[in-house]
C-alpha positions as CSV (number, residue, x, y, z in Angstrom):
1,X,-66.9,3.9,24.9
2,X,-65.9,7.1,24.0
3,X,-63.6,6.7,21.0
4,X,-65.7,9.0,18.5
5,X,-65.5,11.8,20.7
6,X,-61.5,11.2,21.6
7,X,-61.1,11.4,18.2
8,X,-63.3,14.9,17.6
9,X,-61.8,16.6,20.6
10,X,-58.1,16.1,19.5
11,X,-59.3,17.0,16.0
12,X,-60.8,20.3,17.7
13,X,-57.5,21.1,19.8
14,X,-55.6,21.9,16.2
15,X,-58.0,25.0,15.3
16,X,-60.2,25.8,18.4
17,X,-58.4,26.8,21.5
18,X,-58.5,23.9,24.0
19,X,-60.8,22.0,21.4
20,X,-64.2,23.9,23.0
21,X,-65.8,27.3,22.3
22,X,-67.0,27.7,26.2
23,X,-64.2,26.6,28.7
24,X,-66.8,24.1,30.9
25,X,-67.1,22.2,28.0
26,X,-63.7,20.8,28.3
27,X,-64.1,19.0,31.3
28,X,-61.3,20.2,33.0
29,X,-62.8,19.8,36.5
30,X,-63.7,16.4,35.8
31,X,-61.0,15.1,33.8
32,X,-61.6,12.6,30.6
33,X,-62.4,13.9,27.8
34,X,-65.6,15.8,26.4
35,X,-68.6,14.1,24.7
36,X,-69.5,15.0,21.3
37,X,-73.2,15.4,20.9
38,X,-74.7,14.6,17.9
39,X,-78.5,14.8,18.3
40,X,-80.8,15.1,21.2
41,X,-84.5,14.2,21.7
42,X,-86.8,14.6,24.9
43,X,-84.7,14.1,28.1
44,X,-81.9,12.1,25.9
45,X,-78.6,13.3,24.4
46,X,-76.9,11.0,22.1
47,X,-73.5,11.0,21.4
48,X,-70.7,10.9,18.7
49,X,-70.5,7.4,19.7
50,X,-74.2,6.4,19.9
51,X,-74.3,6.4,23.5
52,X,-77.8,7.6,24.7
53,X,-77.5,9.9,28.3
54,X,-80.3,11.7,30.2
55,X,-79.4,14.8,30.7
56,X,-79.6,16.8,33.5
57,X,-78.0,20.0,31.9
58,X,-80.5,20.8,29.4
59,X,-78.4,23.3,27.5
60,X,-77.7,24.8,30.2
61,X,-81.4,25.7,31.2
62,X,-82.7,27.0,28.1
63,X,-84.2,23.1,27.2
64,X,-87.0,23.2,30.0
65,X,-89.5,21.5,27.3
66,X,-86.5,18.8,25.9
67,X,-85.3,19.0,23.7
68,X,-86.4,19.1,20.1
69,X,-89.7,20.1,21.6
70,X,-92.0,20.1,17.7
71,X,-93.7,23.3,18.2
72,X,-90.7,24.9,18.4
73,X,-88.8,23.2,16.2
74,X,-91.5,23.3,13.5
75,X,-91.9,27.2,14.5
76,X,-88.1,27.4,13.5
77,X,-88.4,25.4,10.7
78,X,-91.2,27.9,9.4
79,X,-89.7,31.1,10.1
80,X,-86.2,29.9,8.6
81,X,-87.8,29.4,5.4
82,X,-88.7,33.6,5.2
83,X,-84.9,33.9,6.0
84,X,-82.7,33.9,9.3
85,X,-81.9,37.6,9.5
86,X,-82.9,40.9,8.2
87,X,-81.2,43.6,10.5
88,X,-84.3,45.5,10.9
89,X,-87.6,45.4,13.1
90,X,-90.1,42.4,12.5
91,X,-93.4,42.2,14.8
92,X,-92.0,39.2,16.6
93,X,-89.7,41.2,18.6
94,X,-92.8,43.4,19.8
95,X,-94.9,39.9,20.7
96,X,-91.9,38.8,22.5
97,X,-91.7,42.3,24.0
98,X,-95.3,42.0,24.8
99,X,-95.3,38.6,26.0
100,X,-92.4,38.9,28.7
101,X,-93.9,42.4,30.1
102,X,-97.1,40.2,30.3
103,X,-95.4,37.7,32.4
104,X,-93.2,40.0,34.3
105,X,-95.5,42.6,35.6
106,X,-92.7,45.0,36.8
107,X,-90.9,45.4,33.5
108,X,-92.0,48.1,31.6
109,X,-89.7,47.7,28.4
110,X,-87.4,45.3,27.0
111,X,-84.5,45.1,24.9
112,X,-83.3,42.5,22.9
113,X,-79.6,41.1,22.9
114,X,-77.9,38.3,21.7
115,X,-76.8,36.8,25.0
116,X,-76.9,36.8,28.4
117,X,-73.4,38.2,29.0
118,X,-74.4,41.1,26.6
119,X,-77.4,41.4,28.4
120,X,-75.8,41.8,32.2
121,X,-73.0,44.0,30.7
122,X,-75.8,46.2,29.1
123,X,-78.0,46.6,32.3
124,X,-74.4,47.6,34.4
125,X,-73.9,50.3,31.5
126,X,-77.9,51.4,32.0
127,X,-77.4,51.7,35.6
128,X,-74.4,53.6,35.7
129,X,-75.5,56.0,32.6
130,X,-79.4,56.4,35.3
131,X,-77.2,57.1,38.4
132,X,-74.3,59.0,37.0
133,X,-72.1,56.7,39.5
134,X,-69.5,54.0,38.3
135,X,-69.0,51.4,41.0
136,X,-71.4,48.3,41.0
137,X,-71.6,45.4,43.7
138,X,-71.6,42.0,42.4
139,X,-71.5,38.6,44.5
140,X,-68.5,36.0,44.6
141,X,-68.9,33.0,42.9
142,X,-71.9,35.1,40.9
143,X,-71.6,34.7,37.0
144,X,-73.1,37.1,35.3
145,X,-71.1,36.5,31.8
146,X,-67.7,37.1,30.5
147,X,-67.9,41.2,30.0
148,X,-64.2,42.9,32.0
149,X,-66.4,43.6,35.6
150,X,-67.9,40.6,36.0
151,X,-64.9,38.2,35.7
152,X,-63.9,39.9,39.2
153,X,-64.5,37.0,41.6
154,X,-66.8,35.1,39.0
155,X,-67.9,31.5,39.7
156,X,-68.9,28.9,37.3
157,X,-66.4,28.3,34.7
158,X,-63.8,30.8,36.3
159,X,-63.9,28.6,39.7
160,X,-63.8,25.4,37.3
161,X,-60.5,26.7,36.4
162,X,-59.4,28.2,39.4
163,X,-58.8,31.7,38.0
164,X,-58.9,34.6,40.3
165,X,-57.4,36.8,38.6
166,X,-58.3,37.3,34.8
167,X,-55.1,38.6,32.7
168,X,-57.0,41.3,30.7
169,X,-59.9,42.8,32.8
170,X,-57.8,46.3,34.0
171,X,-56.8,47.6,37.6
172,X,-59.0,50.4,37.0
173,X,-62.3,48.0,35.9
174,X,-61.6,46.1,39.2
175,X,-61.7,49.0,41.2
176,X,-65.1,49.8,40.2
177,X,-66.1,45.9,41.1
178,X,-67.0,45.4,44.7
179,X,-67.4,42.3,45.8
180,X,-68.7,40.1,49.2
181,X,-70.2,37.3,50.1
182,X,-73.7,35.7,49.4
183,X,-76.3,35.6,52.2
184,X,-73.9,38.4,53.9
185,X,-76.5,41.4,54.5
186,X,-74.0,43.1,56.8
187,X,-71.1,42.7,54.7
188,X,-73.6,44.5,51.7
189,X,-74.4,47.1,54.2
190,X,-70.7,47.8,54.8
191,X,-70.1,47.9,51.1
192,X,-72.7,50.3,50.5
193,X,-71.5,52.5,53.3
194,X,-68.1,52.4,53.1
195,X,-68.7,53.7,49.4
196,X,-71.9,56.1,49.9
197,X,-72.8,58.1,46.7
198,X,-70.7,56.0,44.6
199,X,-72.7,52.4,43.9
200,X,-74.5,52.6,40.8
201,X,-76.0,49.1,41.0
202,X,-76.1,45.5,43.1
203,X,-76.2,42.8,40.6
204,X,-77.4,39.3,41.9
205,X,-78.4,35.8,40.3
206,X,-81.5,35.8,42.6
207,X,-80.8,31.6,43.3
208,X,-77.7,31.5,41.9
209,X,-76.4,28.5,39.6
210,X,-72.8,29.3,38.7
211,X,-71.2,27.8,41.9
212,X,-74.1,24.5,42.2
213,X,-77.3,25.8,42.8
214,X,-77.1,27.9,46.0
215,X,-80.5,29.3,48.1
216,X,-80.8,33.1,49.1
217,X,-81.9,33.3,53.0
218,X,-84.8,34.1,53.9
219,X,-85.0,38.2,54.4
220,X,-81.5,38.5,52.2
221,X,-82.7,39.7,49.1
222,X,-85.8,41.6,50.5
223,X,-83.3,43.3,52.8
224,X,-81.1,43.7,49.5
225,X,-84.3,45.7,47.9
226,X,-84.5,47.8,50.9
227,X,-80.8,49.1,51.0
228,X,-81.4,50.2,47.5
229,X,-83.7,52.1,47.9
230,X,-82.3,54.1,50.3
231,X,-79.2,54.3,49.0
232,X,-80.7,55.4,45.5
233,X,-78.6,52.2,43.7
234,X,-80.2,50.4,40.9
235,X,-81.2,46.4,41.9
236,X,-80.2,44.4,38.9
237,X,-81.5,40.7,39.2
238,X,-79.7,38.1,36.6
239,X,-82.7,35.9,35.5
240,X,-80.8,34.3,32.6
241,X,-81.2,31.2,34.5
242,X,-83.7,31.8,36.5
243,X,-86.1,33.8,34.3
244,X,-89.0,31.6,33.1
245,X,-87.1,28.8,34.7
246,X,-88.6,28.7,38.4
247,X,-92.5,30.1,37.4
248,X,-93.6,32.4,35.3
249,X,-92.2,35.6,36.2
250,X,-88.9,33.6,36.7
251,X,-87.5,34.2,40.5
252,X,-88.4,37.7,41.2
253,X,-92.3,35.7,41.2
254,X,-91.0,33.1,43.0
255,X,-89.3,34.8,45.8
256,X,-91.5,37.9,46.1
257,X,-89.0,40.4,44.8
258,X,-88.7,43.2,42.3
259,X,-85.7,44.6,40.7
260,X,-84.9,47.7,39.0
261,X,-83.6,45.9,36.0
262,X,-84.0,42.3,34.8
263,X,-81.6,40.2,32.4
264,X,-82.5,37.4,31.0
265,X,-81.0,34.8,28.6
266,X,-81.4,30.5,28.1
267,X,-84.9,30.1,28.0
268,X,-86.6,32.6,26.2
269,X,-84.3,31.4,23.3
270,X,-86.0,27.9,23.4
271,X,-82.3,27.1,22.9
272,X,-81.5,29.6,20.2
273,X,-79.1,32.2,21.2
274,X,-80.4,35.2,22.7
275,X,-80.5,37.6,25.8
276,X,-82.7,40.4,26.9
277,X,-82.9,43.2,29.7
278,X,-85.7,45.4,31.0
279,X,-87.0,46.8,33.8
280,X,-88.8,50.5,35.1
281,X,-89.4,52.8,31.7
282,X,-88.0,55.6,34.2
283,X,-84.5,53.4,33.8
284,X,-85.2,52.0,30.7
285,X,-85.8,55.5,28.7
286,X,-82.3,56.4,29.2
287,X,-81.2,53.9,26.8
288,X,-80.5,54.4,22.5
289,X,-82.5,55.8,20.7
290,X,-84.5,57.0,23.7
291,X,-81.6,58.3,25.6
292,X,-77.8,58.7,25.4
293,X,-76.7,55.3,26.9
294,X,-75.6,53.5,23.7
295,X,-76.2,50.0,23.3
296,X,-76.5,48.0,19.8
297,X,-76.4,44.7,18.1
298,X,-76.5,43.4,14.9
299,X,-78.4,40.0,15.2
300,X,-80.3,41.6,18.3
301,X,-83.9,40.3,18.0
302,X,-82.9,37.5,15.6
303,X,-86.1,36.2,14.0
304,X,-85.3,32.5,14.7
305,X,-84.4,33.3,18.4
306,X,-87.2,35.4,18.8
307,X,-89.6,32.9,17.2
308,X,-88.1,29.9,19.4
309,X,-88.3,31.9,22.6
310,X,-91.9,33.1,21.7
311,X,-92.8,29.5,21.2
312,X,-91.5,28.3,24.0
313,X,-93.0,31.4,26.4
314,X,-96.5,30.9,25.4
315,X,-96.0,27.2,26.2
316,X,-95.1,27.8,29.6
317,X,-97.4,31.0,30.1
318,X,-100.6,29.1,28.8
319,X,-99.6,25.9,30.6
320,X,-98.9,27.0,34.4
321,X,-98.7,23.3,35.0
322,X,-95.7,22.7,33.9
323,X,-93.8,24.3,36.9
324,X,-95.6,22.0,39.6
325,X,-95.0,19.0,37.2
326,X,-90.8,20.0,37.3
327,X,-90.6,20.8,40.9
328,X,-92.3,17.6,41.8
329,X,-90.2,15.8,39.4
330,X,-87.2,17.3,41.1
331,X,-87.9,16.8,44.6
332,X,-88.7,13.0,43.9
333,X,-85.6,13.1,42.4
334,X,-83.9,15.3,45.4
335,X,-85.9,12.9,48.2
336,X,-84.4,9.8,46.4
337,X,-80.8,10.9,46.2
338,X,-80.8,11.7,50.0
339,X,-81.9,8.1,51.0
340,X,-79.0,7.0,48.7
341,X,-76.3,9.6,50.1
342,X,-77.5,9.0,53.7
343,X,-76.5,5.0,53.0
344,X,-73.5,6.1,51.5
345,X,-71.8,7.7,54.6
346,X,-70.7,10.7,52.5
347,X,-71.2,13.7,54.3
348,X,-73.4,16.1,51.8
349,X,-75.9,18.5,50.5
350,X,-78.7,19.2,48.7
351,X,-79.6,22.5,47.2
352,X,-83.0,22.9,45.2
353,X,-85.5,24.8,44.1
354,X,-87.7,24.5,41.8
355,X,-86.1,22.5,38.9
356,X,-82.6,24.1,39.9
357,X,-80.6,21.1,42.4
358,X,-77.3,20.0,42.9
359,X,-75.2,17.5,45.3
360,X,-72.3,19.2,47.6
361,X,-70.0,16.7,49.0
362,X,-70.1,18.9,52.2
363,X,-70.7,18.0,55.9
364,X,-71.5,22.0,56.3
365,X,-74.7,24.0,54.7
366,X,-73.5,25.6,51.5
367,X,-74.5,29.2,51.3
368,X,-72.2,31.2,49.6
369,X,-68.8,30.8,47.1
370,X,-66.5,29.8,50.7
371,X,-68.8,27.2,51.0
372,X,-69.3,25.6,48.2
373,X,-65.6,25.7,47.2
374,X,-64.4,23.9,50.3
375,X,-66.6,21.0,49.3
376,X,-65.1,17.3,48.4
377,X,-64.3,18.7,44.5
378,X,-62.5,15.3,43.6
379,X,-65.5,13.2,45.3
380,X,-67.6,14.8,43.0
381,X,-65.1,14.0,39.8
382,X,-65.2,10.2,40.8
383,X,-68.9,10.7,41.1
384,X,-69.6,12.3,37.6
385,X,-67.7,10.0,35.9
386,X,-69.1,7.1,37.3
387,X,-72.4,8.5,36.4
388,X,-71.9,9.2,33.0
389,X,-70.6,5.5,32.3
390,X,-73.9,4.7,33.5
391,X,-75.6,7.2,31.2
392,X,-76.2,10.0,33.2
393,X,-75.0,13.2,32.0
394,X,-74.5,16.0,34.7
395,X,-73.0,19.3,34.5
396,X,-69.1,18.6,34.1
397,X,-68.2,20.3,37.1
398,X,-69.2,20.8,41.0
399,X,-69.9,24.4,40.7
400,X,-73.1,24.2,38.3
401,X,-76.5,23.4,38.8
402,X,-78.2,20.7,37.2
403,X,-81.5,21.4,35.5
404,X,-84.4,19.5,34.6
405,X,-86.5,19.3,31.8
406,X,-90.0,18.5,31.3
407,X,-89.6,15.2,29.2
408,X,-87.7,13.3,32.1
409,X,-90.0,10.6,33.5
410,X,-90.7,8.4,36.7
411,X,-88.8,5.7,34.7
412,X,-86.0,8.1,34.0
413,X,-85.5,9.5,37.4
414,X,-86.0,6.1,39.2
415,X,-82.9,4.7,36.3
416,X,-81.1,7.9,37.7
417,X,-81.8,6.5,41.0
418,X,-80.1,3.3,40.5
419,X,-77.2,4.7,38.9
420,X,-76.7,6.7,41.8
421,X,-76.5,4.0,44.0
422,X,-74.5,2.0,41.8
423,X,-71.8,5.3,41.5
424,X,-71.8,6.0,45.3
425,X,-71.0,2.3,46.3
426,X,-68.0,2.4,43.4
427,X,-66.2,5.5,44.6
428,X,-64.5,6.4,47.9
């Protein structure tokens, strides 16, 4: 079934290390080896081997149209024709400018990276250069990129692999990285106090996707808000998932909260690489050319990433619809897999919002990294495997969300549906 992609991966493993250019791709929590994708269209990905899957992953997030969506792709298809890069300013990077600070009513200006992780690693370097301070608090199981501070305690790929320690991120980078639980307002508090005049920033994923999709409480984040401001620490909300994902003004709409600083990544790429943070002009002026914290990139405000993003943004700004369309989509889809898992006898649970969800083979609430990492890991192996071999593809690993995209349908969900039941009576 998967010969094709056997094949490719073992091909790979001789000049790219582990045979993938992004650990999760390797499917080392799941075992088996990787697919190959060749093509994708709608809600389907189609593989080295000509096996059709609906995906669940959508790139990630960034697909929340399907994929090769023809407005964008004929946008990109235009633009590439004037040439893909000039290293100099083009009025697309002001409309996209424009167009986010129009959706996102507390950022003031925006800069344009080249991914999320530069993105995150640029907002930490804002805050600190605002606040003169060097110590930032960041979540476990939060995953805010790959940059030295953020691999302290990570989630996503780094609980894939287990890694708690990252061999190159130094003593004195980890010092600087304080870390609690999720959902833990006291333990932030006691953070915060324990090191008063010294936090420059709290950086959160706002519903947080890099250890299955995980719910704040209600109060946590607000309460969050509140202890920044009177402890004078910049709020930096990762929206690279979330932004444009869960409404319009991404989760800070959503949830009724504001941040100082923003990051954002996936979808206002339309699936073209790209990342961008912004926030209060007060912050925001303090960075190059404006002020002395230095920040650059070469490809930043790449004309087929900003034209695929634009494209994709005024889709989803003129079009509110689309958000009620996904989240209804995804509780049928939520509703339906509880019936099934109830049947099943496996203890479990559900996380969603929006078009964010995930399954936690857990007879407890899952709230925070502890949590979710003291789930049934292997159940969920047998069960991603046996869905996949039923054409469903889901995220290759326990501690990532699955996201939905626009083009599923009834008929797609309701074959999800039945694969799910088929899956949960085959494993143990």
């Amino acid at each position: 079934m998967y010969e094709k992609s056997k094949e490719l991966f073992e091909r790979a493993q001789h000049s790219i290390p582990g045979g993938v250019n992004s650990p999760v791709r390797a499917f080392k929590s799941v075992g088996g080896t990787p697919l190959f994708i060749t093509h994708a269209k709608g809600p389907y990905l189609y593989d080295a081997d000509g096996n059709r899957y609906i995906d669940y992953i959508a790139s990630w997030g960034p697909m929340i149209l399907g994929h090769a969506y023809e407005p964008v792709v004929n946008a990109i298809r235009e633009r590439a024709s004037q040439s893909t890069s000039f290293g100099a300013p083009t009025e697309l990077e002001i409309d996209m400018a424009e167009l986010i600070k129009s959706m996102v009513p507390n950022v003031d200006l925006v800069r344009m990276v080249s991914s999320g992780t530069e993105a995150c690693m640029s907002a930490i370097r804002l805050a600190r250069g605002f606040t003169g301070k060097n110590k930032i608090i960041k979540f476990e199981g939060h995953y805010h990129g790959h940059a030295d501070s953020f691999l302290v305690k990570a989630g996503s790929g780094v609980a894939t692999f287990n890694i708690q320690t990252v061999p190159g991120v130094t003593a004195g980078v980890a010092s600087d990285t304080l870390t609690c639980s999720f959902n833990d307002l006291e333990a932030v508090k006691q953070l915060a106090l324990s090191h008063q005049g010294e936090i420059a920033a709290i950086i959160a994923e706002p519903v947080p996707g890099n250890m299955g999709c995980i719910l704040p409480k209600t109060g946590f984040l607000e309460r969050v808000r509140k202890l920044c401001d009177e402890e004078n620490i910049v709020l930096i909300l990762d929206e690279v998932m979330t932004g444009f994902r869960l409404a319009p003004g991404g989760a800070q709409e959503r949830l009724k909260i504001q941040a100082d600083l923003v990051t954002y990544g996936k979808v206002i790429g339309g699936g073209m690489p790209v990342g961008a943070f912004g926030g209060r002009e007060e912050i925001m002026r303090h960075i190059s050319p404006l002020g002395n914290v230095y920040q650059a990139g070469t490809l930043s405000g790449n004309p087929l990433a900003m034209i695929a993003g634009l494209t994709t943004l005024k889709v989803l700004k003129n079009n509110p619809s689309v958000y009620g369309e996904l989240e209804e989509k995804t509780i049928y889809l939520k509703q339906g897999l509880e019936k099934l898992l109830v049947q099943s006898k496996f203890p479990f649970q559900i996380n969603q919002l929006g078009s964010m969800i995930s399954i936690h083979f857990s007879d407890h609430p899952v709230v925070d990294f502890a949590t979710a990492s003291s789930a049934n890991i292997d159940r969920f192996r047998k069960f991603f495997h046996a869905m996949l071999q039923k054409g469903i593809y889901l995220p290759p690993s326990a501690f990532e969300s699955w996201f939905l995209n626009n083009a599923i349908t009834k008929k797609d969900l309701d074959y999800t549906l039945e694969a799910t039941e088929e899956s949960l009576a085959e494993i143990d």
